[in-house]
VODREN-937368 format. One record per residue (C-alpha): residue number from 0; residue in one letter; chain; x, y, z negated. Coordinates in steps of 0.25 Angstrom, whole numbers, padded with zeros to 4 digits. Each point is the difference from the previous one (the first is absolute). Layout:
<drentis>
+-----+-----+-------+-------+-------+-------+
|   n | res | chain |    px |    py |    pz |
+-----+-----+-------+-------+-------+-------+
| NUM |   A |     A |     X |     Y |     Z |
...
+-----+-----+-------+-------+-------+-------+
</drentis>
This chain:
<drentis>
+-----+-----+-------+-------+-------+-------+
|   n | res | chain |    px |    py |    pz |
+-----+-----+-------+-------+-------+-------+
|   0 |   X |     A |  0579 |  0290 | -0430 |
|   1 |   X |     A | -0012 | -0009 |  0003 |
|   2 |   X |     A | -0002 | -0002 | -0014 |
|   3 |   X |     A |  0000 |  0015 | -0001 |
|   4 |   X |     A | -0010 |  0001 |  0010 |
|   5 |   X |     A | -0009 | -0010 | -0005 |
|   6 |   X |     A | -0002 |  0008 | -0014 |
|   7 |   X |     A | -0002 |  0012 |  0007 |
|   8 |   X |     A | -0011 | -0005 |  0006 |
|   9 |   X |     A | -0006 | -0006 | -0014 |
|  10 |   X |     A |  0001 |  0013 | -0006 |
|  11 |   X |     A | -0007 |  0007 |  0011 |
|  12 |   X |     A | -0013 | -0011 |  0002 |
|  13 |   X |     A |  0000 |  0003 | -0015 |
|  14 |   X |     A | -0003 |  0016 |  0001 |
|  15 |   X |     A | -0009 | -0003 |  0010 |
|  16 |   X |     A | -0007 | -0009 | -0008 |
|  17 |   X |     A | -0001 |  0008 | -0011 |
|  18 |   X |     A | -0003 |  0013 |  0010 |
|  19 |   X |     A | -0013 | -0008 |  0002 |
|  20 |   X |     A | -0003 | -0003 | -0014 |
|  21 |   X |     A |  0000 |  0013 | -0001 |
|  22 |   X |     A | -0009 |  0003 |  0011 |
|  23 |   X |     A | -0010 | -0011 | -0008 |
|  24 |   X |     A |  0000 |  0006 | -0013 |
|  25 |   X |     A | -0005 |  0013 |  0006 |
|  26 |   X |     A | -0010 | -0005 |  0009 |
|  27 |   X |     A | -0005 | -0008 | -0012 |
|  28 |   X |     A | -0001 |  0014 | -0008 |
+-----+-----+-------+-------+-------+-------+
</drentis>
């Protein structure tokens, strides 16, 4: 379970980072 949870949270710092990639690529533009 805690390993479960631990995952979870990987994968979700990982859209946030690449939400904000995002958000650079179209401020660069």
């Amino acid at each position: 379970m805690f390993a479960g949870s631990r995952t979870h949270a990987v994968s979700f710092l990982r859209l946030i980072a690449i939400d904000m990639m995002f958000d650079l690529i179209k401020a660069e533009e």
